[in-house]
C-alpha atoms as one frame of an Amber mdcrd trajectory, in Angstrom:
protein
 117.037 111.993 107.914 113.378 113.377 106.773 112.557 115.974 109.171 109.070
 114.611 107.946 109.870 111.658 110.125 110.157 113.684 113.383 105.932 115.056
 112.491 104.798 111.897 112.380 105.470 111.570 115.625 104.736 114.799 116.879
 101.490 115.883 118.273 101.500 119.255 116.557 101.604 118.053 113.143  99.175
 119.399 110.850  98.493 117.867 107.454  97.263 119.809 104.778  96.686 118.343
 101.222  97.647 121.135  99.673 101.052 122.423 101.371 101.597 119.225 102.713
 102.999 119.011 106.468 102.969 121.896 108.969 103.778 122.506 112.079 100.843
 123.683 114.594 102.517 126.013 116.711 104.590 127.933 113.536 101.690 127.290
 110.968 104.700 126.943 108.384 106.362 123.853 106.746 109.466 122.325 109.252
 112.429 124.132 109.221 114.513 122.571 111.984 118.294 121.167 111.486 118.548
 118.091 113.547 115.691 118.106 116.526 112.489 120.099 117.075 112.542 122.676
 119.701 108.750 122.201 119.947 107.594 118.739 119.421 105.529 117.040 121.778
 105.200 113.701 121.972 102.055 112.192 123.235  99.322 109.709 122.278 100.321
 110.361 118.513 103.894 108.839 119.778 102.453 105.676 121.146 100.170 105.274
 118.358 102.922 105.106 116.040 105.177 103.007 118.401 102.806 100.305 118.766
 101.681 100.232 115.365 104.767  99.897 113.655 106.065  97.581 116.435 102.528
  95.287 115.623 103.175  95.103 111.945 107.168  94.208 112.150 106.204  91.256
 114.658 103.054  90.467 112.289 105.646  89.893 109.905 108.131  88.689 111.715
 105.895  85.998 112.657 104.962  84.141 109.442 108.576  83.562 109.056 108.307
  79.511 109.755 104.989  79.056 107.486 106.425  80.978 105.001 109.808  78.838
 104.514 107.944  75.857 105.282 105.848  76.971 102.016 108.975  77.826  99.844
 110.225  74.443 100.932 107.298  72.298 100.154 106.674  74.170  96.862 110.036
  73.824  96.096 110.231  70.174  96.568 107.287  69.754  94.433 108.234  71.846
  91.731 111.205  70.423  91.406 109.522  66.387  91.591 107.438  67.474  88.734
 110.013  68.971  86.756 111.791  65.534  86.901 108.821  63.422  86.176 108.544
  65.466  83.200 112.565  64.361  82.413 112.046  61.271  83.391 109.062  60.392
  81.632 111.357  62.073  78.351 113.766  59.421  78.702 111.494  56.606  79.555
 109.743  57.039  76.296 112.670  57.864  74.193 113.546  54.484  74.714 110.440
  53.278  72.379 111.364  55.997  70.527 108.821  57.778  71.020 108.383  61.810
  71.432 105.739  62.920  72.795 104.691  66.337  74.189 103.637  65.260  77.550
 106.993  65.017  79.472 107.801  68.863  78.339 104.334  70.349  78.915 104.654
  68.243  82.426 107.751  69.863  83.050 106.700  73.619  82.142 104.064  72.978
  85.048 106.492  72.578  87.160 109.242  75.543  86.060 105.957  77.834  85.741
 102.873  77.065  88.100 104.358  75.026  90.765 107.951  76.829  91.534 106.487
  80.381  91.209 104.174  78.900  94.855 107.471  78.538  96.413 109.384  81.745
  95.350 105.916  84.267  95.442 105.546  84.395  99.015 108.763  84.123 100.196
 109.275  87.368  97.913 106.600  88.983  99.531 107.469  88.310 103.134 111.337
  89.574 102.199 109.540  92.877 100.960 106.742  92.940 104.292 109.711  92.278
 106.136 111.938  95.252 104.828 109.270  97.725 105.128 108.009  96.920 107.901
 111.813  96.756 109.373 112.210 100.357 107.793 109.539 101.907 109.277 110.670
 100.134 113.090 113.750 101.587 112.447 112.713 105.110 111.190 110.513 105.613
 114.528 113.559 104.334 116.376 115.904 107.178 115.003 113.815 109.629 115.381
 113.164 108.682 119.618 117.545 108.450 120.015 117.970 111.427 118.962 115.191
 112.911 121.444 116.389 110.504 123.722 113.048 108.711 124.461 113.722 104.993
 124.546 110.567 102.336 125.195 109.581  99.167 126.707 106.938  97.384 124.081
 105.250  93.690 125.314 103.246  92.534 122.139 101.252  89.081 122.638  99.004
  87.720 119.588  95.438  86.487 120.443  93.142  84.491 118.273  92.414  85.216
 114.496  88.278  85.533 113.946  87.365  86.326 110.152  90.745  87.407 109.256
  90.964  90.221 112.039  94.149  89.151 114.467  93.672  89.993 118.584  96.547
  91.916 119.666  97.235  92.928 123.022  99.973  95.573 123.409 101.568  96.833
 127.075 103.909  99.484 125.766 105.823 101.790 128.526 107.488 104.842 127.101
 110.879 106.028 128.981 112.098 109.683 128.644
């Protein structure tokens, strides 16, 4: 594990943009094997707790709408790709080619089914980081042995900035 990991969470972290991370009390870069002798976990701690924990159920929630999306889009995409086909074979029966049927179908293959597949690509990637980081502030708190109790509720959305209301009770 990152030892980097354990100063994120520490409240003695110092960040300097030239050296990088340092630690407060040693003013020299981390040099511990497995825990900290000194960190101190405070407000920085429940900062990171709750926002990680906000953004993994922020994902987590537009699970259904995203689906729902790659479904519908899917669906369609696929309807116009056979109208294109079928349109094909309904006028190769006058003999007749025309270019409609394949530029119909190309709409399909490459504006329509890229709807379906684009967000559920991006919710697969939000969800993996976000699941990542959850899990990297996790490790860390085992291995200190600090476990915690995290109540997350969703409020309304106004202009595109979501209410959340956080109760988060940290056990040591």
């Amino acid at each position: 594990m990152d030892i980097r990991k354990h100063c994120q969470l520490c409240n003695h972290q110092i960040v300097d943009f030239k050296t990088g991370t340092i630690c407060g009390i040693t003013q020299r870069k981390p040099e511990f094997v497995n825990k900290c002798i000194n960190a101190k976990f405070d407000d920085k701690l429940e900062s990171k707790i709750e926002t990680t924990n906000v953004e993994y159920e922020r994902v987590l929630k537009t699970k259904w709408i995203v689906y729902t999306n790659f479904i519908a889009f899917l669906i369609i995409g696929v309807a116009v790709i056979l109208a294109g086909y079928f349109l094909a074979e309904y006028l190769l029966k006058f003999r007749v080619i025309a270019a409609a049927p394949f530029i119909i179908s190309l709409v399909g293959l490459l504006f329509v089914l890229p709807l379906a597949t684009g967000p559920l690509n991006n919710y697969k990637n939000d969800l993996r980081l976000a699941k990542a980081k959850k899990d990297d502030v996790d490790r860390v708190l085992d291995l200190y042995g600090i476990k915690y109790d995290i109540n997350i509720s969703f409020g309304k959305k106004y202009h595109g900035v979501q209410e959340v209301d956080v109760s988060l009770k940290i056990i040591k």
